[in-house]
C-alpha positions, 0 to 999 in steps of 0.5 A: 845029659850032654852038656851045652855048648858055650856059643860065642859069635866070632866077628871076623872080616876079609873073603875067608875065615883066615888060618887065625879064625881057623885056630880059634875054631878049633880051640875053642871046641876043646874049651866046649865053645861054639865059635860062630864065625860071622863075616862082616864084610859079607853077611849084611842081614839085619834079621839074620844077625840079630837070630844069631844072636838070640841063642849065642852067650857072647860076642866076640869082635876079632877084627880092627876093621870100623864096619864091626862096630855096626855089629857090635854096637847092634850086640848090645842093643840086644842085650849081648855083651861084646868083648871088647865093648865099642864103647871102649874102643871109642874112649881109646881110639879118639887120640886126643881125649886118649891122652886127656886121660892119660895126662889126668891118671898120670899115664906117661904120654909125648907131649900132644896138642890139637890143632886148630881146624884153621890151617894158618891158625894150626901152623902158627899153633905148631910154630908155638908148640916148636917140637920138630919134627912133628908126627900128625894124627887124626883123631880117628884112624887104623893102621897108621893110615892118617899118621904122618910126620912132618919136619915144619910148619909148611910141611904139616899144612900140606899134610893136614890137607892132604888127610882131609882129601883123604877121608870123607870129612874134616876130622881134627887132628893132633899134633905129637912130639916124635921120639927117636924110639924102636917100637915097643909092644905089650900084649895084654890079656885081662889085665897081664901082659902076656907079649912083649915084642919089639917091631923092627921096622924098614923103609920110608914108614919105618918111624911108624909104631904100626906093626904094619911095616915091621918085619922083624920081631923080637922079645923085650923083659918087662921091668918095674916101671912097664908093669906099673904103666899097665896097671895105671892104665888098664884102671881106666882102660877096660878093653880085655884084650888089648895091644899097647903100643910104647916107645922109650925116651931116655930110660922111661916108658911113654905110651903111644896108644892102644889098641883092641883086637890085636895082631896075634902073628908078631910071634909064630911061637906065641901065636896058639898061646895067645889065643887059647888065652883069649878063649880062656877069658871070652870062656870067663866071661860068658860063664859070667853072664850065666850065673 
C-alpha cells in the first residue's frame, strides 16, 4: 500500500510563488510532504480555504505579511495547528509587552518606556527619560515602517504625528535607547540557532536593524553569552522558527526583538539548508499530531 502524503498548507504572499516557495515545493516532496502552496493575497474564499484545510495535517505561515493572520487564526478555529501560532506572533510583535517579558524573564533588552498618547505629556516623558537620540516604535508593525529616531523632544512629536497620519488608527508608541551597534541576527529553528549574520546596512536607514536595508552579510560565532540569551528566551517564546534581531552594548548581547517567518536569503550558501531544516521540523510536527 503507498503510503500517504503528509499535506502541509504553504501560506504565502505576493503575485507568484517566488524562487523561496519553489524550493520548499520541491523539498518537501523528497521529505513525502504535500506542500499546498495558498496565495493570500488572491484567494480570498472562505469555503475554499476552509476545504483545504479539511484534508491538510498542518499549516504553515511562510510570510510577515498582517492579512496571513486571517488565515491563521481561521486554521485554528478549524481545529488545525499552524506553525507559528498568531498567538505568538501577537505576544511578540506588541514591542511593549515584548519587553515587559523580557524585563520579567531576565532577557537583556535597551531601555524602553511608552509614551503617553498626549503629545506634550510624551515629549515631557521623553525629556525625563533623557537617552538621546531616541528610536521611536509603534507597538505594531513590519519592516521598520513605524520605527524612526529622533535626536529631541520637538523632533520626536513630529515623528509621533507623522506615525498617526500614517496608519489607520493611534496605536501607542514606545520610546527605546539607541545603541551604536551593527545588527546582529540569529537565526532560529526549534529551538537551535542555526544562522548568525551581521547585516551591513547603507544610507540614510542604515541605523535600522531591519534587513530591509542591508546590503552586505556576513557570519558572527556564537558565544556563551548568545546561547544563554536564546535559551532564556525561547522559554517563553514559543515560535519555532524565528528570526532575532540583536546588537551589542559594550561586551553584551541586548535583544532588539523577534520575529517569525523569517528571511531565509541573507546567505545564498545557507538558503536550502535552512529550509530543509523547516521541513524537518514542520514534518515533526505534523507526525506529532498523528499519533
Amino acid at each position: 500500500m503507498e503510503k500517504k502524503l503528509l499535506k502541509i498548507i504553504f501560506l504565502y504572499s505576493g503575485k507568484a510563488l517566488d524562487e523561496e516557495g519553489k524550493i520548499f515545493v520541491k523539498l518537501a516532496e523528497r521529505k513525502g510532504i504535500e506542500l499546498i502552496p495558498y496565495n493570500v493575497f488572491n484567494r480570498v474564499s472562505f469555503d475554499g480555504f476552509v476545504k483545504e484545510l479539511k484534508d491538510c495535517d498542518l499549516v504553515y505561515n511562510a510570510t510577515a505579511e498582517d492579512y496571513a493572520l486571517e488565515y491563521s487564526k481561521l486554521a485554528e478555529v478549524f481545529g488545525k495547528k499552524v506553525v507559528d501560532s498568531p498567538k505568538e506572533y501577537y505576544s511578540t510583535e506588541d514591542k511593549w509587552m515584548f519587553y515587559v517579558k523580557c524585563m520579567k524573564y531576565g532577557v537583556p533588552v535597551p531601555d524602553t518606556i511608552l509614551l503617553p498618547r498626549n503629545i506634550s505629556m510624551a515629549k515631557k516623558a521623553l525629556k525625563d527619560f533623557n537617552k538621546w537620540p531616541v528610536v521611536l516604535k509603534r507597538i505594531y508593525g513590519t519592516w521598520g515602517w513605524y520605527v524612526e529616531k529622533a535626536d529631541n523632544a520637538d523632533e520626536a512629536a513630529e515623528i509621533i504625528r507623522k506615525f498617526w497620519e500614517k496608519g489607520s488608527e493611534k496605536l501607542p508608541i514606545i520610546a527605546q535607547e539607541f545603541i551604536y551597534s551593527p545588527s546582529y541576527r540569529a537565526t532560529v529553528i526549534n529551538g537551535k540557532i542555526v544562522q548568525t549574520v551581521i547585516k551591513k546596512n547603507y544610507g540614510l536607514k542604515a541605523w535600522k536593524a531591519t534587513g530591509i536595508y542591508g546590503k552586505k552579510f556576513k557570519r558572527f560565532p556564537v558565544d556563551k553569552e548568545l546561547k544563554k540569551l536564546v535559551k532564556n528566551l525561547m522559554s517563553f517564546v514559543k515560535i519555532h522558527i524565528c528570526g532575532i534581531d540583536l546588537c551589542k552594548k559594550g561586551d553584551s548581547w541586548l535583544l532588539i526583538e523577534v520575529n517569525s517567518s523569517p528571511a531565509f536569503d541573507f546567505l545564498q550558501s545557507d538558503h536550502e539548508y535552512l529550509i530543509d531544516l523547516s521541513l524537518d521540523l514542520l514534518k515533526k510536527e505534523a507526525l506529532k499530531l498523528k499519533k
